[in-house]
C-alpha positions, 0 to 999 in steps of 0.5 A: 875820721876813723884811724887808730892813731887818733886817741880820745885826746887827739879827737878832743882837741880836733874838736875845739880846733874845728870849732875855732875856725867854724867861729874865728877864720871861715866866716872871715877867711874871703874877707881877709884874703881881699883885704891881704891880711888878717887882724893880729888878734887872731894869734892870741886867740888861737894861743888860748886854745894851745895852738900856737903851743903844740909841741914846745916846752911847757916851761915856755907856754908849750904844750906836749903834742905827738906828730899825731897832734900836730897832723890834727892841726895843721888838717882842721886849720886847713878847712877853711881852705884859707892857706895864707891865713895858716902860713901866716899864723903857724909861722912860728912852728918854722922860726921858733924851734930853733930858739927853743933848741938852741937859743941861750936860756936867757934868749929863750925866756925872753922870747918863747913865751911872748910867741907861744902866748901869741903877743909876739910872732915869729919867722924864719928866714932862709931864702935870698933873691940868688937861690932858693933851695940851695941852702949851703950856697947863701950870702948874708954875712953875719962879722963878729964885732965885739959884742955884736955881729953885723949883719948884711945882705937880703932875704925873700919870700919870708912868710910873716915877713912884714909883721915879724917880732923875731926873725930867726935868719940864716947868715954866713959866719965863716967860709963857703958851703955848709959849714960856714952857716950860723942862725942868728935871732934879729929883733924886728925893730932892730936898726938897718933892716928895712922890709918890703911886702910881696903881691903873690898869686896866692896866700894873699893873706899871709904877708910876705916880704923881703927883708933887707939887713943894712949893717944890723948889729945883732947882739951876740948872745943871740946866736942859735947854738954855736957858730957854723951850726945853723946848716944843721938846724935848719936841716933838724927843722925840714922833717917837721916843716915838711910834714905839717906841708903835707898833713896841710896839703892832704886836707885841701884836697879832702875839702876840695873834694867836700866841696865838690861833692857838695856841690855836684849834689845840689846842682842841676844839668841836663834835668837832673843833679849834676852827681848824677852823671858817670862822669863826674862821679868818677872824677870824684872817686879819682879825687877820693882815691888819691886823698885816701892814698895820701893819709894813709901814707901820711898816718904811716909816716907819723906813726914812724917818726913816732918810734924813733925813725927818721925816713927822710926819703919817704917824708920828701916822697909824702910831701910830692905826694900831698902836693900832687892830690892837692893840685888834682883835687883843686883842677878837678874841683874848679872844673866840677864847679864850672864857671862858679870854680873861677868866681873870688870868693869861692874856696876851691878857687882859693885853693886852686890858686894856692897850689902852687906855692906848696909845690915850691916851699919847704923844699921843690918838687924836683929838690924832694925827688933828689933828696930821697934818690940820695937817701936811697943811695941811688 
């Protein structure tokens, strides 16, 4: 990949991350997928090669990394065309900064470097079984009792959910609408929580689960910044959550389109190599032109974050756009794989199948173009 935004650095790490799931996720990644998980070994060994870091305090086991680092990452983890085994183990670049933005110093000193090192894993949990993207609208209750709070109600969908140590769920502390959301930071083992595992039509990798808080008594010094903060954390959280989707979302379709070149090369129809015929080159070009469309923008969106911009409009704009070349590129790579395209074990499936999930989480379709209409005072 040739751009002026990738420093000798960049191109550095890129490697060590290429190597990485050359010899540690894609020899397994079909396996894990069948089995619904994968060993949890996999997140110290990703931990030593500063991937779990990226981004966070040094102080904490951190490591500096601009949003072009970031890009790098979430790109080369994706070339195992393996989502939910990425989900799974960056779960924490969605759960954690908070902690390390607003956690107390003796909370964040317990708790960062334990999942920066990879011993521990963090979540985040957001999303209930009455509403989705509508953050402001939850109703698990977090009530101050002395030292505690008490925390009931239910989450769904939480990635990570099921193997979680830490989970950093939103709560209502005070009355409706936004500003009655707080961020609490719940130990997994802590008492009344019960959790459920999720079959899902893809990421079957990543455990997902929905999680049930039956009177948990959290203590206070676990509250992420101050009461009635949470909506703004959250929301400080999207920007970052959205881009690593589309950094992620752009690569898929880049190995779908690998993978199907790859593929059209060495298979023969009709006496001579599929490639060979106008049609299916041109469904490549099509796959090509829109993978290249997305980086650029991507890199551009990066590139501006970079000075100090926050361009809300764009990056929800970026992560449609991502998710739209990754369900094109997955279509027409299963259908240039024909028959093999819908074989287990093959990884344009797995990405067909994963599809989806993308165009939801993080915030929908349909959420992202309403966002940016507001942000663009339409």
């Amino acid at each position: 990949m040739t751009s002026p935004f990738y420093t000798a650095e960049h191109e550095a790490f890129r490697a060590v991350v290429t190597r990485f799931v050359a010899r540690e996720i894609a020899p397994y990644a079909s396996a894990w997928d069948e089995a619904g998980e994968f060993p949890r070994a996999l997140y110290a060994k990703a931990a030593e090669i500063g991937l779990l870091g990226l981004g966070f305090p040094e102080e904490f086991g951190g490591v500096p990394a601009d949003q072009f680092m970031k890009i790098v990452a979430s790109q080369e983890l994706a070339r195992a065309g393996a989502g939910g085994i990425s989900a799974s183990l960056m779960s924490h670049t969605i759960g954690a900064p908070p902690i390390a933005r607003a956690g107390r110093p003796e909370v964040r000193v317990r708790v960062l470097p334990g999942i920066l090192s990879g011993r521990k894993i963090s979540a985040l949990a957001i999303t209930e079984p009455s509403g989705g993207s509508d953050v402001a609208a939850l109703r698990t209750r977090a009530r101050r009792d002395g030292d505690h709070y008490i925390v009931s109600g239910e989450k769904t969908f939480i990635t990570s959910g099921v193997r979680a140590d830490y989970l950093t769920v939103a709560v209502r502390t005070g009355g409706a609408g936004a500003a009655g959301v707080s961020l609490l930071l719940v130990d997994g083992d802590t008492p009344g929580l019960t959790r459920t595992r999720l079959d899902k039509m893809g990421w079957w990798a990543s455990d997902t689960a929905s999680l049930h808080f039956d009177d948990c008594r959290v203590p206070a010094e676990n509250l992420l910044g101050e009461e009635g903060q949470g909506f703004k954390l959250i929301m400080q959280n999207f920007n970052s959550e959205r881009m690593g989707m589309a950094a992620g979302c752009t690569a898929y379709a880049r190995v779908c389109l690998d993978e199907a070149i790859a593929y059209a090369k060495q298979r023969q129809t009709f006496g001579k190599p599929l490639v060979q015929h106008q049609v299916i080159r041109h469904k490549l070009v099509d796959m090509a032109q829109r993978v290249t469309a997305s980086q650029a923008m991507l890199e551009m969106l990066a590139w501006r974050l970079e000075q100090g911009d926050n361009p809300v409009a764009e990056i929800c704009m970026m992560k449609n756009q991502a998710t739209q070349t990754m369900a094109y590129c997955a279509s027409e790579a299963v259908q240039i794989f024909g028959g093999l395209g819908f074989m287990r074990g093959v990884k344009v499936e797995r990405i067909y199948r994963e599809v989806k999930v993308n165009a939801i989480g993080g915030g929908t379709e349909e959420i992202m173009k309403d966002l940016a209409s507001r942000q663009m005072g339409l």
